[in-house]
mmCIF file of the N, C-alpha and C atoms, coordinates in Angstrom:
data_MODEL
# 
_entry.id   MODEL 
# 
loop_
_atom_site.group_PDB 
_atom_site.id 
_atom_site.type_symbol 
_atom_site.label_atom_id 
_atom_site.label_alt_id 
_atom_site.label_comp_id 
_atom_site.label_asym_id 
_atom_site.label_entity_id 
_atom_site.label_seq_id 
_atom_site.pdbx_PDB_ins_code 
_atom_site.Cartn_x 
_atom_site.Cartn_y 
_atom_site.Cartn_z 
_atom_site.occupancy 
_atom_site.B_iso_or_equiv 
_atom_site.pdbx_formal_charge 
_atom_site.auth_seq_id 
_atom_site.auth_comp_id 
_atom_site.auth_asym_id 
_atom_site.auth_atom_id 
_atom_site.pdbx_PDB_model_num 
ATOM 1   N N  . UNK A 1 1  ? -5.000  -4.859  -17.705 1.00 0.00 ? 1  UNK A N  1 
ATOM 2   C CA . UNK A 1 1  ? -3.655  -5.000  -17.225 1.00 0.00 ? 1  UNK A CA 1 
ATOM 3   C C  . UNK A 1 1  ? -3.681  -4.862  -15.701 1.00 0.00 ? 1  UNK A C  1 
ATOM 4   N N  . UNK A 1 2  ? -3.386  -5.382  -15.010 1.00 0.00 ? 2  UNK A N  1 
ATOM 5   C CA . UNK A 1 2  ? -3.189  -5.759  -13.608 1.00 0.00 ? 2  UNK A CA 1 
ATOM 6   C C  . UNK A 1 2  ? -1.720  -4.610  -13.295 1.00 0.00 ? 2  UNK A C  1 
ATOM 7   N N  . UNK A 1 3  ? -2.297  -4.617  -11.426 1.00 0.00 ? 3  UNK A N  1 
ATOM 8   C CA . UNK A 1 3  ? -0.975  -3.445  -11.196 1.00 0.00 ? 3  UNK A CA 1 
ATOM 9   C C  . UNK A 1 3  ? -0.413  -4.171  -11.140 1.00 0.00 ? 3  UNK A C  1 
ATOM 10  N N  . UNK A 1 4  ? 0.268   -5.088  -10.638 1.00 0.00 ? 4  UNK A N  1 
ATOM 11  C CA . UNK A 1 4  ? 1.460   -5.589  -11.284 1.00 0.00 ? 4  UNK A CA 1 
ATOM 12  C C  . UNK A 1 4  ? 2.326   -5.538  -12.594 1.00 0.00 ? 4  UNK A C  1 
ATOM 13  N N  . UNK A 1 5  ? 1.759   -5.888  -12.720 1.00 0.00 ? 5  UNK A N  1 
ATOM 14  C CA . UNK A 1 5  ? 2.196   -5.760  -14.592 1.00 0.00 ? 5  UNK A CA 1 
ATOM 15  C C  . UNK A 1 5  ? 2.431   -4.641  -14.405 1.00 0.00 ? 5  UNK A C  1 
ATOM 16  N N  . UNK A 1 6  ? 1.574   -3.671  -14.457 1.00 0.00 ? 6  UNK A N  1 
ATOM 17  C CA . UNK A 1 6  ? 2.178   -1.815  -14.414 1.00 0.00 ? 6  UNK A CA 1 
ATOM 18  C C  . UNK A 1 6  ? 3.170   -1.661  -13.663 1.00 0.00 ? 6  UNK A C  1 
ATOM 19  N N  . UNK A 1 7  ? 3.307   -1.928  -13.001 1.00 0.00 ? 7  UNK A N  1 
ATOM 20  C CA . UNK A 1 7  ? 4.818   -2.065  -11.845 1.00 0.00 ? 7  UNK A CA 1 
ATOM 21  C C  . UNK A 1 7  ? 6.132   -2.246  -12.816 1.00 0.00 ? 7  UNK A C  1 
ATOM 22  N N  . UNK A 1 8  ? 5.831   -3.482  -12.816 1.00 0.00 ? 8  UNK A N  1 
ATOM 23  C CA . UNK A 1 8  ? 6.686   -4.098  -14.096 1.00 0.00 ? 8  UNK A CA 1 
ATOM 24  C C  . UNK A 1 8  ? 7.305   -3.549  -15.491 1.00 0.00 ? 8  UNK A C  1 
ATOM 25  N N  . UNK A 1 9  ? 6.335   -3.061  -15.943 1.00 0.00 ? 9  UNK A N  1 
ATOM 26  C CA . UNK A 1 9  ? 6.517   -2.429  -16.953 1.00 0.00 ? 9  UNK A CA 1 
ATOM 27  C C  . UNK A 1 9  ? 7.231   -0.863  -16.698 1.00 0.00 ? 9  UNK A C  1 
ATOM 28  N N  . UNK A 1 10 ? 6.625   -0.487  -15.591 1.00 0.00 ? 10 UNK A N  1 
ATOM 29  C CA . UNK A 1 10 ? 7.430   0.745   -15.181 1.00 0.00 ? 10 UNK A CA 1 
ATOM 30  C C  . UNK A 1 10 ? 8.337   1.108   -15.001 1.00 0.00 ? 10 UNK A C  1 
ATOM 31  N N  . UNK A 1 11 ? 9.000   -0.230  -13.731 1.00 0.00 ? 11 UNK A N  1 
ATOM 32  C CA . UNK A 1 11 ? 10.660  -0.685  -13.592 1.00 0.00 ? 11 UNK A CA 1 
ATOM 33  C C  . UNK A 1 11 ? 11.207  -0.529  -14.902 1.00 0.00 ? 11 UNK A C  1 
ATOM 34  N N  . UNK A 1 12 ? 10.732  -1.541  -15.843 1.00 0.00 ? 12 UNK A N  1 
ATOM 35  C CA . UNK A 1 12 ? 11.481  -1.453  -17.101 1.00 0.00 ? 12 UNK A CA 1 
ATOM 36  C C  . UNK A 1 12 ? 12.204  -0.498  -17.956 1.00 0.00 ? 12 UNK A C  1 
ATOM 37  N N  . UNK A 1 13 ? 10.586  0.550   -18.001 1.00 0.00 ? 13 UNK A N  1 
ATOM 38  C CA . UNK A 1 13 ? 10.802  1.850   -18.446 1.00 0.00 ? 13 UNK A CA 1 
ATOM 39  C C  . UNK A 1 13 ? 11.978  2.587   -17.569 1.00 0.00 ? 13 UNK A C  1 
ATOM 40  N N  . UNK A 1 14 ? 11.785  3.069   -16.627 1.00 0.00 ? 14 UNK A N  1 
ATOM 41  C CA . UNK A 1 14 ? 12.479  3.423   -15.470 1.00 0.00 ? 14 UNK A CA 1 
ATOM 42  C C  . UNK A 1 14 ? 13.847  3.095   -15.499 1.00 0.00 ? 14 UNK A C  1 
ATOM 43  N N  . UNK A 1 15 ? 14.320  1.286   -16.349 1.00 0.00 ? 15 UNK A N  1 
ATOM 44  C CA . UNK A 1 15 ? 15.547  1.083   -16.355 1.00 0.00 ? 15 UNK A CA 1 
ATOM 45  C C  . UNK A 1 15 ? 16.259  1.926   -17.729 1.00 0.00 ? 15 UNK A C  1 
ATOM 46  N N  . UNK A 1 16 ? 15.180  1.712   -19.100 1.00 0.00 ? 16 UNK A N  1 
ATOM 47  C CA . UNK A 1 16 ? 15.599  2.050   -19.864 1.00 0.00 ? 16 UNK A CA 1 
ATOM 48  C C  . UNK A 1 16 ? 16.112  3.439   -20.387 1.00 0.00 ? 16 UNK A C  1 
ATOM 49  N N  . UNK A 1 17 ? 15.009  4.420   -19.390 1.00 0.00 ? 17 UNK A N  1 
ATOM 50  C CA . UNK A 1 17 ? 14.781  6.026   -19.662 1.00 0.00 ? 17 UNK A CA 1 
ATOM 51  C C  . UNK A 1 17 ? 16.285  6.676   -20.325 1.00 0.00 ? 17 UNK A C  1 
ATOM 52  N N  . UNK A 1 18 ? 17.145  6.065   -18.664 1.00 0.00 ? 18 UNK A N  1 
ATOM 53  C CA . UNK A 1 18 ? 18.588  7.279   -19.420 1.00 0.00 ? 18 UNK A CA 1 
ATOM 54  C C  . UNK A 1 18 ? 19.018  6.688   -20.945 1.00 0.00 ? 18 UNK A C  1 
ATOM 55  N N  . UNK A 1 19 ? 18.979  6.143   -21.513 1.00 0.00 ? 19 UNK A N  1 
ATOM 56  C CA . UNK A 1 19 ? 19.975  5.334   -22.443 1.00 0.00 ? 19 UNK A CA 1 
ATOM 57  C C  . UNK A 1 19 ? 18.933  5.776   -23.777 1.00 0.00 ? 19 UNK A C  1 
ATOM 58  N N  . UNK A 1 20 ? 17.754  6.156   -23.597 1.00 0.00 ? 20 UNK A N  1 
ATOM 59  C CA . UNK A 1 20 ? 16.856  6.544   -24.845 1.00 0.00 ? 20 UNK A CA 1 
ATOM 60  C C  . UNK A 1 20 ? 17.080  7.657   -25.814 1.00 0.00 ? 20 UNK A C  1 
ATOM 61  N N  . UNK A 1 21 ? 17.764  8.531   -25.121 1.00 0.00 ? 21 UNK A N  1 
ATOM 62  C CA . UNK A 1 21 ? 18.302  9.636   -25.937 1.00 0.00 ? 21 UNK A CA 1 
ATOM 63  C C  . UNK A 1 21 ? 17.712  11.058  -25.861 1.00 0.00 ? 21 UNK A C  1 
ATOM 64  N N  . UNK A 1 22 ? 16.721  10.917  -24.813 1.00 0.00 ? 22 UNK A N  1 
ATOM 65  C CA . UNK A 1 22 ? 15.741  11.759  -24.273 1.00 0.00 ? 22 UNK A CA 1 
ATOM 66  C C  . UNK A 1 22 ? 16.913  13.170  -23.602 1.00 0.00 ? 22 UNK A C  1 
ATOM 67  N N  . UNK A 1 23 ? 16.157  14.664  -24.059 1.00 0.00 ? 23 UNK A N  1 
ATOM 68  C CA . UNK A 1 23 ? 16.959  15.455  -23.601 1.00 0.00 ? 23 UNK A CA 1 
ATOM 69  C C  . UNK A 1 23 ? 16.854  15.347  -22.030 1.00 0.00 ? 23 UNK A C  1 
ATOM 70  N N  . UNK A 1 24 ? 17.503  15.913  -21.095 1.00 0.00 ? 24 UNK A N  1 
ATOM 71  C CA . UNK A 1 24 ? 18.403  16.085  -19.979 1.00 0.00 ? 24 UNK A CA 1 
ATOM 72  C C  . UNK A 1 24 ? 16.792  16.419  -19.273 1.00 0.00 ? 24 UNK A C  1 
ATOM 73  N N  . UNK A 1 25 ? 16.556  17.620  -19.605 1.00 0.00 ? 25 UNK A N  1 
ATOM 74  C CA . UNK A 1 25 ? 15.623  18.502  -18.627 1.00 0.00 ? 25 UNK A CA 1 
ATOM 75  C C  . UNK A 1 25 ? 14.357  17.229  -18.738 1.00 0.00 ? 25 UNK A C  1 
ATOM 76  N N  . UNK A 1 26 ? 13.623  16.664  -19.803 1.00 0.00 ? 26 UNK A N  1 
ATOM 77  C CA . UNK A 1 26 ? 12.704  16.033  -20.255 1.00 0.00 ? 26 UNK A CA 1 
ATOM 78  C C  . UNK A 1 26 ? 12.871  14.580  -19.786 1.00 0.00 ? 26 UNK A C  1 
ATOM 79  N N  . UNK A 1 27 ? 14.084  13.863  -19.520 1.00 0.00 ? 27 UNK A N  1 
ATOM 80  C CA . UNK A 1 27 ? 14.698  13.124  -18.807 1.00 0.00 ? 27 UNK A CA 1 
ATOM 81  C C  . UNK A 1 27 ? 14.487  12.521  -17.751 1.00 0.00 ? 27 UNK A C  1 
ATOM 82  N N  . UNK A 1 28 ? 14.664  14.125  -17.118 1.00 0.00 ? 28 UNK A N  1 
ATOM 83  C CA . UNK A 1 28 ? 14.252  14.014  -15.154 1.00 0.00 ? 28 UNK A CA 1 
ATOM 84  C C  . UNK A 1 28 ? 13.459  14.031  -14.826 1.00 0.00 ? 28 UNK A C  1 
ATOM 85  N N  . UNK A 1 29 ? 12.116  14.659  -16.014 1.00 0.00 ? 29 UNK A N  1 
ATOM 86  C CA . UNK A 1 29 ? 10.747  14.669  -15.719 1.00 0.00 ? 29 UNK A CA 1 
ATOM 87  C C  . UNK A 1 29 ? 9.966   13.670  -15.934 1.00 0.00 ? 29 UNK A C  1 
ATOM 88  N N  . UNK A 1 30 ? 10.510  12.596  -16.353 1.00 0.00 ? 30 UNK A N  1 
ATOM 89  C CA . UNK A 1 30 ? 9.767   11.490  -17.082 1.00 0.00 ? 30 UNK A CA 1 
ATOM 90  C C  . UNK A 1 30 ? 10.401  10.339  -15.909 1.00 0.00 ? 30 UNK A C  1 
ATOM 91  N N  . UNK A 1 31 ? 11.577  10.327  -15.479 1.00 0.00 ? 31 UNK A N  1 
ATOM 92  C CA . UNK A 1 31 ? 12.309  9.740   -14.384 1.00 0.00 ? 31 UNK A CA 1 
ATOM 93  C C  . UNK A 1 31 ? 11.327  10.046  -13.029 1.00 0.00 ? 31 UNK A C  1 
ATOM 94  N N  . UNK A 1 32 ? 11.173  11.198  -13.141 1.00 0.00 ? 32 UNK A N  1 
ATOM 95  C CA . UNK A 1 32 ? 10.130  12.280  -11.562 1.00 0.00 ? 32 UNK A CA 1 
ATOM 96  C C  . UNK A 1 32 ? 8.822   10.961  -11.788 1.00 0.00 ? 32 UNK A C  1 
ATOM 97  N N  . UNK A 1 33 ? 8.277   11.347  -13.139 1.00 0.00 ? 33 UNK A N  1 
ATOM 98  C CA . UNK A 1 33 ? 6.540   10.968  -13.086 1.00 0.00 ? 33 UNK A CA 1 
ATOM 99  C C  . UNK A 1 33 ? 6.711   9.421   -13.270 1.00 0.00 ? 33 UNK A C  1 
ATOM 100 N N  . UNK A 1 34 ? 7.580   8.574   -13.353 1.00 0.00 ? 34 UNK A N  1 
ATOM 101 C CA . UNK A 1 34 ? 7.509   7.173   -13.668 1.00 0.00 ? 34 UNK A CA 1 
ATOM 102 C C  . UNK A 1 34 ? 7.710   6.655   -11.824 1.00 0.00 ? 34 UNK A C  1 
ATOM 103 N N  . UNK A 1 35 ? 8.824   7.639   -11.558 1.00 0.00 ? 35 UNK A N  1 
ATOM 104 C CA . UNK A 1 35 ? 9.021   7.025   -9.602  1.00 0.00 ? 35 UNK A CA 1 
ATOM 105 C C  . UNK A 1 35 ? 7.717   7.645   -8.875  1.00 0.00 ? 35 UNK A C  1 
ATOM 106 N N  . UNK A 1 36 ? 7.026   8.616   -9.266  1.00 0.00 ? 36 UNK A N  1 
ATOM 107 C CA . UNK A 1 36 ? 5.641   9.161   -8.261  1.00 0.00 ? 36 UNK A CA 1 
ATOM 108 C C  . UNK A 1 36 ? 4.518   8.130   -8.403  1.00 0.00 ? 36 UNK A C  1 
ATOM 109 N N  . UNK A 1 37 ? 4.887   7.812   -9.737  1.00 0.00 ? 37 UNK A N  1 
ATOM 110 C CA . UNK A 1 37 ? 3.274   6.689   -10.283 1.00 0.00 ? 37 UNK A CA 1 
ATOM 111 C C  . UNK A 1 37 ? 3.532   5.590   -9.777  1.00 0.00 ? 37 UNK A C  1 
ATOM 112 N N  . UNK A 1 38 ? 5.330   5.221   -9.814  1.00 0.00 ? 38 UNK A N  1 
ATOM 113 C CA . UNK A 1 38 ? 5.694   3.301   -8.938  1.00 0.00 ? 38 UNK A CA 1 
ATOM 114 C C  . UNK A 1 38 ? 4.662   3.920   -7.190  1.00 0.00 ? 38 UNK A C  1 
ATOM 115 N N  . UNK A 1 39 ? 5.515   5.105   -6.643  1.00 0.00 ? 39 UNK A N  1 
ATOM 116 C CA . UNK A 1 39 ? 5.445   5.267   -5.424  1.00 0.00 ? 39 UNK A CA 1 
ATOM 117 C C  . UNK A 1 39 ? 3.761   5.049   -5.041  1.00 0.00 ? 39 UNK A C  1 
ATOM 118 N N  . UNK A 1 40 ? 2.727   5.936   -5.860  1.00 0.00 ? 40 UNK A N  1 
ATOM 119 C CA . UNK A 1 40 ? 1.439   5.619   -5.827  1.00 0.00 ? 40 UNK A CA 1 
ATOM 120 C C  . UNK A 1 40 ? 1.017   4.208   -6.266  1.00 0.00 ? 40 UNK A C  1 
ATOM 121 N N  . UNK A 1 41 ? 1.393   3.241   -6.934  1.00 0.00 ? 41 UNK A N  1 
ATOM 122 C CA . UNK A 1 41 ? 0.714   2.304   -7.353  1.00 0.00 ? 41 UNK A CA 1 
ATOM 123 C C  . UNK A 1 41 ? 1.453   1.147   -6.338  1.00 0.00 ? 41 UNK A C  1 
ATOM 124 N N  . UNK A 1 42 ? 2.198   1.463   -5.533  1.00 0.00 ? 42 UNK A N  1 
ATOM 125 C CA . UNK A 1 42 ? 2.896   0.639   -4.450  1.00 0.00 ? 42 UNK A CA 1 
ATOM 126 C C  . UNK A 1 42 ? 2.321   0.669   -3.245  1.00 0.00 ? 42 UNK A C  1 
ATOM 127 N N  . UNK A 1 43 ? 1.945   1.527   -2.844  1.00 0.00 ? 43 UNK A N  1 
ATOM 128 C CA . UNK A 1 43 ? 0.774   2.118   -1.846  1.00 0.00 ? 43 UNK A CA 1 
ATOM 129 C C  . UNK A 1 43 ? -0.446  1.490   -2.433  1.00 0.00 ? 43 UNK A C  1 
ATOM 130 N N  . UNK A 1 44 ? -1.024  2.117   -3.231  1.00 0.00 ? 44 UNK A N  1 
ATOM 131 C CA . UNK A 1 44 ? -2.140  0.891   -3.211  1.00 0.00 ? 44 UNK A CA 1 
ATOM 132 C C  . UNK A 1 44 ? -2.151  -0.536  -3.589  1.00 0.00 ? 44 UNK A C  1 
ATOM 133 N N  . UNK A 1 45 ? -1.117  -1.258  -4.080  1.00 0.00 ? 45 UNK A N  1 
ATOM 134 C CA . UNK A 1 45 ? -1.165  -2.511  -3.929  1.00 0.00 ? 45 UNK A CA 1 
ATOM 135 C C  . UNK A 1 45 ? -1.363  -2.574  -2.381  1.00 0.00 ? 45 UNK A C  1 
ATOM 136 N N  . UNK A 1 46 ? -0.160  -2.516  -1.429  1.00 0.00 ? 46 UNK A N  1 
ATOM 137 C CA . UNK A 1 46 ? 0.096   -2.640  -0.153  1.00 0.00 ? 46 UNK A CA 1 
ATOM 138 C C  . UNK A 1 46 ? -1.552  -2.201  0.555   1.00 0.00 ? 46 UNK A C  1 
ATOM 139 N N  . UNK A 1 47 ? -2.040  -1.423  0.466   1.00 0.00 ? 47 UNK A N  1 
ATOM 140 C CA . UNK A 1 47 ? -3.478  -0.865  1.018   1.00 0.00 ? 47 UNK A CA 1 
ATOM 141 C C  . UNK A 1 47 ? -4.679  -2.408  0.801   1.00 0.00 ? 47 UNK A C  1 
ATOM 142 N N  . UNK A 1 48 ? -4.582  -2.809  -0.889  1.00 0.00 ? 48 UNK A N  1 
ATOM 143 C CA . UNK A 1 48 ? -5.619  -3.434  -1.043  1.00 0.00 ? 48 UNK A CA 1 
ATOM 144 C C  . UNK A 1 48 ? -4.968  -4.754  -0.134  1.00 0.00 ? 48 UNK A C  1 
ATOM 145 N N  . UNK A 1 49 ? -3.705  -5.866  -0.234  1.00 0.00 ? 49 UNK A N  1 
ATOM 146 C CA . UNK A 1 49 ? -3.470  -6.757  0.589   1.00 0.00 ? 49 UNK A CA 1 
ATOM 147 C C  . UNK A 1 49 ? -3.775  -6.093  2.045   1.00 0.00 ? 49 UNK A C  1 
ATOM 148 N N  . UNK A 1 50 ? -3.535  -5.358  2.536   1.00 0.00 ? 50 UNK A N  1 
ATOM 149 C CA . UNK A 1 50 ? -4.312  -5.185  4.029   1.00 0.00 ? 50 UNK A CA 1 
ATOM 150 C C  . UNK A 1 50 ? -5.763  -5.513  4.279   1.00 0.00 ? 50 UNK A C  1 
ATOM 151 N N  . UNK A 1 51 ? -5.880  -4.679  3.229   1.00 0.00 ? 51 UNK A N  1 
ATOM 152 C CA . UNK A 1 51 ? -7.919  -4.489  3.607   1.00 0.00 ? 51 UNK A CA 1 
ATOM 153 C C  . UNK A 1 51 ? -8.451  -6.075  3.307   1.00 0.00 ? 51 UNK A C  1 
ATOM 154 N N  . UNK A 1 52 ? -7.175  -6.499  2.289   1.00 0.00 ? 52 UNK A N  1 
ATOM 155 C CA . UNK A 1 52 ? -7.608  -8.213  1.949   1.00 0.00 ? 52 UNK A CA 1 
ATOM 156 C C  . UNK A 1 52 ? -7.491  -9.410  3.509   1.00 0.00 ? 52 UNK A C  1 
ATOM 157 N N  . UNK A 1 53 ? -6.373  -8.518  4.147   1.00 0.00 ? 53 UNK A N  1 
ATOM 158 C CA . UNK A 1 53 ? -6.173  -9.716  4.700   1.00 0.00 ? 53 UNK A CA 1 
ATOM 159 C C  . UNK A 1 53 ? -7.018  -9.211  6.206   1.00 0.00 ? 53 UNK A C  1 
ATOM 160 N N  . UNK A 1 54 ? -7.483  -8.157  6.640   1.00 0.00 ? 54 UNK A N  1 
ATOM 161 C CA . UNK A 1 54 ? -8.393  -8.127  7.628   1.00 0.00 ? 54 UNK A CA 1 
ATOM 162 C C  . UNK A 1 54 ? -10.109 -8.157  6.946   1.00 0.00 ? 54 UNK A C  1 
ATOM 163 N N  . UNK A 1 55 ? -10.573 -8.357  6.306   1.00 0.00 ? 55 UNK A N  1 
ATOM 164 C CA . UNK A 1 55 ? -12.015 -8.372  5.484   1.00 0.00 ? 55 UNK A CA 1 
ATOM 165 C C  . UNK A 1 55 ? -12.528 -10.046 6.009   1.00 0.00 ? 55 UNK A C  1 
ATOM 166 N N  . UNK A 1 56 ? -13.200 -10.109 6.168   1.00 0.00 ? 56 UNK A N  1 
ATOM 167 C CA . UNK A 1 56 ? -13.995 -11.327 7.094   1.00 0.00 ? 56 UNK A CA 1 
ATOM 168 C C  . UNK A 1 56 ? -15.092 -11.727 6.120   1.00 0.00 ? 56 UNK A C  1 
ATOM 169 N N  . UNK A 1 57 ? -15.012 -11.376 4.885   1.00 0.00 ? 57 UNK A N  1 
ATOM 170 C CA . UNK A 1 57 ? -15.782 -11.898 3.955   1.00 0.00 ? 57 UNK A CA 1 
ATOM 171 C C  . UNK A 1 57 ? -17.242 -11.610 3.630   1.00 0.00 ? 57 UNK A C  1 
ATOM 172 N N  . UNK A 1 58 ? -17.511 -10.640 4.952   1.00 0.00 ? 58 UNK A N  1 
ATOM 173 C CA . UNK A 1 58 ? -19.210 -10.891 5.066   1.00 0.00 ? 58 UNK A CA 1 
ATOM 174 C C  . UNK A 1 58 ? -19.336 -9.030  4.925   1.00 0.00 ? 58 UNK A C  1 
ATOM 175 N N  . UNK A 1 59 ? -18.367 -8.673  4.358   1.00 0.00 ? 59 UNK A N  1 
ATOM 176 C CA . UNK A 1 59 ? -18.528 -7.620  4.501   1.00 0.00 ? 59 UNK A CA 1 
ATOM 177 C C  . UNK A 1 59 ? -18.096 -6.508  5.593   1.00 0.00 ? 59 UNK A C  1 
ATOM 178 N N  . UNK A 1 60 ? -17.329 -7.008  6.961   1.00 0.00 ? 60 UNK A N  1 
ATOM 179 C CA . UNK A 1 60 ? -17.256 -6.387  7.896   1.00 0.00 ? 60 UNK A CA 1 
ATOM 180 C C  . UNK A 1 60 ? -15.652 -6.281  7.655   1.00 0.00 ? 60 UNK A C  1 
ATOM 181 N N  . UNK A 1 61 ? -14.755 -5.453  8.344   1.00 0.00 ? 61 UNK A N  1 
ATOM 182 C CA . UNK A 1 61 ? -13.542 -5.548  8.776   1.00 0.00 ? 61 UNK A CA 1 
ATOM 183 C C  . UNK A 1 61 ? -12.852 -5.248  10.025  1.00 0.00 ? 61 UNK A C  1 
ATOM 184 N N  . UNK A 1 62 ? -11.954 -6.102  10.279  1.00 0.00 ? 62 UNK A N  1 
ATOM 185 C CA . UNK A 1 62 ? -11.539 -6.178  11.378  1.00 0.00 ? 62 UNK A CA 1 
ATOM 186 C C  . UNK A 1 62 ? -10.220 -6.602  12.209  1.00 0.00 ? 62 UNK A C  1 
ATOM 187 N N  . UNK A 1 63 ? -9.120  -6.327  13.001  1.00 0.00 ? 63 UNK A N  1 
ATOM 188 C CA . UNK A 1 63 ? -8.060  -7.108  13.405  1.00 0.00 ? 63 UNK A CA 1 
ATOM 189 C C  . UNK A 1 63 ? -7.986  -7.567  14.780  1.00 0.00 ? 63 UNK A C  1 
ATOM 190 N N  . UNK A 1 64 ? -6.593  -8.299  14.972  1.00 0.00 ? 64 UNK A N  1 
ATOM 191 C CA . UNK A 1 64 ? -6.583  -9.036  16.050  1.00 0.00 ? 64 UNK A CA 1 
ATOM 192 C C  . UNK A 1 64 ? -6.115  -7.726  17.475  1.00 0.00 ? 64 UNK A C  1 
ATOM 193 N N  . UNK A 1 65 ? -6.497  -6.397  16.769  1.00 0.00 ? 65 UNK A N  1 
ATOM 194 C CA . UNK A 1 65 ? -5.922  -5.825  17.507  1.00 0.00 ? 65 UNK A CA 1 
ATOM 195 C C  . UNK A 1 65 ? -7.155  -5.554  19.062  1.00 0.00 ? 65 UNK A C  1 
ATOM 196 N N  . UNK A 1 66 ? -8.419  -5.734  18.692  1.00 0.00 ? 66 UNK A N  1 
ATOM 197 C CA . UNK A 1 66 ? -9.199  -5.944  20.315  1.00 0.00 ? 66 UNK A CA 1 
ATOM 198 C C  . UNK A 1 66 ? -9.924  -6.986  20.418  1.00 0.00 ? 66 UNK A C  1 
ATOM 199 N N  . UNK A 1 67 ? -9.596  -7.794  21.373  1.00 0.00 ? 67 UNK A N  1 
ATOM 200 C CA . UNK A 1 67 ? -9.827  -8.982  21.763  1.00 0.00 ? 67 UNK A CA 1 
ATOM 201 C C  . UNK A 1 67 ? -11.461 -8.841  23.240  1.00 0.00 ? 67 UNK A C  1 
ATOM 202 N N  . UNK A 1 68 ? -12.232 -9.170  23.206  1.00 0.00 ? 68 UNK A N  1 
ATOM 203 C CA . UNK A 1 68 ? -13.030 -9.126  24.040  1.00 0.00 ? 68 UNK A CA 1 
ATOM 204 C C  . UNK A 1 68 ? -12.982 -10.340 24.987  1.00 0.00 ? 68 UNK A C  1 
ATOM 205 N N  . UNK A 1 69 ? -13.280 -10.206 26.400  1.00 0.00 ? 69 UNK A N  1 
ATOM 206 C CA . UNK A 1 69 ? -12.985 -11.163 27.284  1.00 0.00 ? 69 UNK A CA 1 
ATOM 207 C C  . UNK A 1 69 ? -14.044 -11.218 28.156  1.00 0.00 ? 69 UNK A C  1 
ATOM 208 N N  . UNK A 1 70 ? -14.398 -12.531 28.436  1.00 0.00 ? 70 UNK A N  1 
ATOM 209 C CA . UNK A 1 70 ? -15.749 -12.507 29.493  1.00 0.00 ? 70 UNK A CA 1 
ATOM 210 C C  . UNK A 1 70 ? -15.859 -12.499 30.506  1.00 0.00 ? 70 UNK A C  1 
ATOM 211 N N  . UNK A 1 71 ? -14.142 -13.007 31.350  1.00 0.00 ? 71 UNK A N  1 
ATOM 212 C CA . UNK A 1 71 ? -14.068 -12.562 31.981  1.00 0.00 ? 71 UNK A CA 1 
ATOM 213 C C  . UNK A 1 71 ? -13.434 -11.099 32.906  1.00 0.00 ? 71 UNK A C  1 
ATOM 214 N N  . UNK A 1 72 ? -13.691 -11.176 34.539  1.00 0.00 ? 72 UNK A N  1 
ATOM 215 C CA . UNK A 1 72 ? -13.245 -9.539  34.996  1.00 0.00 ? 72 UNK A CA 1 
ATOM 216 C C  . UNK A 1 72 ? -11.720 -9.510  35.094  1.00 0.00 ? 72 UNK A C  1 
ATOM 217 N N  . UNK A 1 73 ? -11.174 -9.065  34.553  1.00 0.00 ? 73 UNK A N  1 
ATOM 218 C CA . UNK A 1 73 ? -10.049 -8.104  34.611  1.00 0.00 ? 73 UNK A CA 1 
ATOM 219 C C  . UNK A 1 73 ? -9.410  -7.685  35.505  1.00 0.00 ? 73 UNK A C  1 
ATOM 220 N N  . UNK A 1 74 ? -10.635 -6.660  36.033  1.00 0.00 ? 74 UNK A N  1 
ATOM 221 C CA . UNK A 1 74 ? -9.873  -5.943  37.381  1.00 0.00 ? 74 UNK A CA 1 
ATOM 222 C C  . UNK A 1 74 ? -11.362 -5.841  38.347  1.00 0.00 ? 74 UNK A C  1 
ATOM 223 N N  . UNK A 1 75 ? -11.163 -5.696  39.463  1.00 0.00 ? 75 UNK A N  1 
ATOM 224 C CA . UNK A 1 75 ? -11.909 -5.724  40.498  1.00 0.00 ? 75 UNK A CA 1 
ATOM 225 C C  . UNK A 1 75 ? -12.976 -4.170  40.176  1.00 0.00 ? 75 UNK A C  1 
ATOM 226 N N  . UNK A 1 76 ? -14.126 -4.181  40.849  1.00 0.00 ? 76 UNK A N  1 
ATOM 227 C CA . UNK A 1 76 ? -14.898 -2.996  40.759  1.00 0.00 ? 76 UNK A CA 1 
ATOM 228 C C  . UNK A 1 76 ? -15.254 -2.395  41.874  1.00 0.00 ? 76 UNK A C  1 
ATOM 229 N N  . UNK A 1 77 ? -13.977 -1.243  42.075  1.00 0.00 ? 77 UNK A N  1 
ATOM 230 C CA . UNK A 1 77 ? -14.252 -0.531  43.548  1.00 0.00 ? 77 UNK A CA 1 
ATOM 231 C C  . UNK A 1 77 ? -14.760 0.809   43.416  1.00 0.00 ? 77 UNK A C  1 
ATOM 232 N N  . UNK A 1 78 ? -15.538 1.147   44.421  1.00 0.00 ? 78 UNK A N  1 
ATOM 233 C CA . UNK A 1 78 ? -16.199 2.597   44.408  1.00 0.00 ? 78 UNK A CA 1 
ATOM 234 C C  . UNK A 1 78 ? -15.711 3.668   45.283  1.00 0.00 ? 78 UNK A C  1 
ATOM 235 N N  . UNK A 1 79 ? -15.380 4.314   44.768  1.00 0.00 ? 79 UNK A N  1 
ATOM 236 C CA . UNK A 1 79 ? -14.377 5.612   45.684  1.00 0.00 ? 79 UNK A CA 1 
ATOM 237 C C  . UNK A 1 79 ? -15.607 6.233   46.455  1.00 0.00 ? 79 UNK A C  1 
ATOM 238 N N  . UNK A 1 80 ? -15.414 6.296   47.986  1.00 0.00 ? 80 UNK A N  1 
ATOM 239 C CA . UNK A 1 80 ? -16.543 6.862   48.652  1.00 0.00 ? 80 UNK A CA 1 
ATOM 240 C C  . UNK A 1 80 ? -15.971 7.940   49.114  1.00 0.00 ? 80 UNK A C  1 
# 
C-alpha cells in the first residue's frame, strides 16, 4: 500500500470516527493518533519529493542554491 493510499484512507477514517459510536474519551484518542500519523506521513511524503527533486541521479545531491563562477567577483586587495 503506497502512502498515499494511507493518507487516504486515513482522511476517511478521520471523517468517519465521530459518527461510529465510539465512547467520548476513546474518541479523542483515536482522532489524536489518526491526525499525528496524517501529520507524520505528510512530512515524509513532502521530505521524499524534495530529496526527489534535488538527487542528480548519480547518487549525489544538490540545489540551485550555490552557483560557482569563473569569473572575479571582486578585486584582490592586500591591507598593508
Amino acid at each position: 500500500m503506497s502512502k498515499e493510499t494511507l493518507i487516504f484512507l486515513c482522511g476517511i477514517l478521520l471523517t468517519i470516527i465521530p459518527f461510529l459510536g465510539i465512547p467520548e474519551d476513546w474518541r479523542q484518542y483515536a482522532i489524536l493518533g489518526v491526525g499525528i500519523f496524517l501529520i507524520i506521513m505528510g512530512y515524509a511524503l513532502r521530505r521524499a519529493v524534495y530529496l526527489h527533486r534535488i538527487d542528480y541521479g548519480n547518487g549525489e545531491r544538490g540545489s540551485d542554491a550555490f552557483i560557482e563562477t569563473t569569473s572575479t567577483l571582486f578585486e584582490q586587495n592586500e591591507v598593508k
